[in-house]
C-alpha positions as CSV (number, residue, x, y, z in Angstrom):
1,X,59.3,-136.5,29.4
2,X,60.0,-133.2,30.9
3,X,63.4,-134.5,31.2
4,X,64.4,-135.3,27.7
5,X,62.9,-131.8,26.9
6,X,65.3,-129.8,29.7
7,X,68.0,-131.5,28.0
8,X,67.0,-130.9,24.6
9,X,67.3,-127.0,25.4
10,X,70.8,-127.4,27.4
11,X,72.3,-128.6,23.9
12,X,70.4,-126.4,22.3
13,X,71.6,-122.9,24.3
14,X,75.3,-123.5,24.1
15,X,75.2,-123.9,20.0
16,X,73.6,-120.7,19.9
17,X,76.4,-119.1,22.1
18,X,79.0,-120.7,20.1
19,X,77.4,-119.1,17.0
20,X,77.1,-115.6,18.9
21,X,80.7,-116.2,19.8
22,X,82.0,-117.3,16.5
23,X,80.3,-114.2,14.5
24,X,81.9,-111.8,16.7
25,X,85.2,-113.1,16.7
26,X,85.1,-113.3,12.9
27,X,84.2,-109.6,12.8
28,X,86.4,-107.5,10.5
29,X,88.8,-104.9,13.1
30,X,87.4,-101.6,12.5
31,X,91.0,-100.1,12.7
32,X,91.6,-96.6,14.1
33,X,89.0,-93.6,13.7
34,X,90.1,-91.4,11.1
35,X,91.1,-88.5,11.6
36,X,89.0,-85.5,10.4
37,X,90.7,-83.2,8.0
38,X,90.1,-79.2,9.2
39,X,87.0,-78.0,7.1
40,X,89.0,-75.1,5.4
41,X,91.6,-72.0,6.1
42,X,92.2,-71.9,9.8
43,X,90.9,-68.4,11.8
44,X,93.1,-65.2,11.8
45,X,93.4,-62.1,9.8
46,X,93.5,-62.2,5.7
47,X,94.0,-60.1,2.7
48,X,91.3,-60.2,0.1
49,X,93.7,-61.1,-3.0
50,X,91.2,-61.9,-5.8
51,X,91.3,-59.5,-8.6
52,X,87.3,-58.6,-8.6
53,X,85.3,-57.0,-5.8
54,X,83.0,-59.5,-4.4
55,X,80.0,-59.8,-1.8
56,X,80.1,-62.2,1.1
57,X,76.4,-62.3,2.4
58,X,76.9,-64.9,5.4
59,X,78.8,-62.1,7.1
60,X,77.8,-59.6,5.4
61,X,81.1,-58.2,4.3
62,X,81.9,-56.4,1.1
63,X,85.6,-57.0,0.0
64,X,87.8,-54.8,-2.6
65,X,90.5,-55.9,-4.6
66,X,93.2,-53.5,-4.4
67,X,94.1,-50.9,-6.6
68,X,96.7,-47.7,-7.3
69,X,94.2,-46.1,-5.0
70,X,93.2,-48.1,-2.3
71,X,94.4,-50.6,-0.6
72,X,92.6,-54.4,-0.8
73,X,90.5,-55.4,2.0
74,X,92.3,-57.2,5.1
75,X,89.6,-59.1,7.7
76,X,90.0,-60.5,10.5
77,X,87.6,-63.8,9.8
78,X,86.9,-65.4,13.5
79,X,86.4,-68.5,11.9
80,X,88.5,-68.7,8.6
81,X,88.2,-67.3,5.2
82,X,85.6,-68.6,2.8
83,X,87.8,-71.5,1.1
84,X,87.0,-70.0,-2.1
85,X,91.3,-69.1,-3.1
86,X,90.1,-65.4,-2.7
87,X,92.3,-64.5,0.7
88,X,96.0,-64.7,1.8
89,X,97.1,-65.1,5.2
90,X,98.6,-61.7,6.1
91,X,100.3,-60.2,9.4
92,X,98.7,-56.8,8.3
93,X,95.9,-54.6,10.4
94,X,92.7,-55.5,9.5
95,X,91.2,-52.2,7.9
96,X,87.2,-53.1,7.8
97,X,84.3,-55.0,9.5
98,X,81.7,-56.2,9.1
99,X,79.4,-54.5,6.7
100,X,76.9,-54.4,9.9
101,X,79.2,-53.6,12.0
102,X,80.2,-50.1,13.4
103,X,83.7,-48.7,11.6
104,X,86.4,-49.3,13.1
105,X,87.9,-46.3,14.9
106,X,91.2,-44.4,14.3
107,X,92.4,-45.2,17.4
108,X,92.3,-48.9,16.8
């Protein structure tokens, strides 16, 4: 009988790898990865256009909008802007750091 049994499991082992075979073949093609969209403004040096001082505490950086007096703030953000429509990309000098952050000299 031992036989009849090994030849029971020989039919029996190929069905299941047809079954393994078949379910991968019929799996959907994932397609390509997508690609990830950049997370906001890129890094560089930006005018603070908004029309109302603000606060930004991650930094900590305090930000001026300009006026007949004074000009608005321009940062250099390592990272990008906050993606908040507040900041222009500008080719000016940055004129302040951060608020923890020594002042910058005149000789910069």
């Amino acid at each position: 009988m031992p036989t009849a049994k090994s030849s029971k499991d020989a039919e029996s082992t190929p069905q299941l790898e047809d079954a393994a075979t078949s379910a991968t073949e019929s799996a959907p093609d994932p397609g390509p990865e997508p690609v990830a969209e950049p997370a906001g403004p890129e890094p560089g040096v930006y005018e603070y256009t908004h029309y109302a001082d603000c606060v930004y505490p991650h930094v900590p950086l305090t930000c001026h909008a300009a006026t007949a007096d004074t000009p608005a703030t321009v940062y250099n953000w390592p990272f990008g802007p906050p993606d908040d429509g507040r900041w222009t990309r500008t080719k000016k000098k940055p004129n302040t750091v951060a608020d923890n952050m020594p002042a910058l000299s005149s000789e910069e």
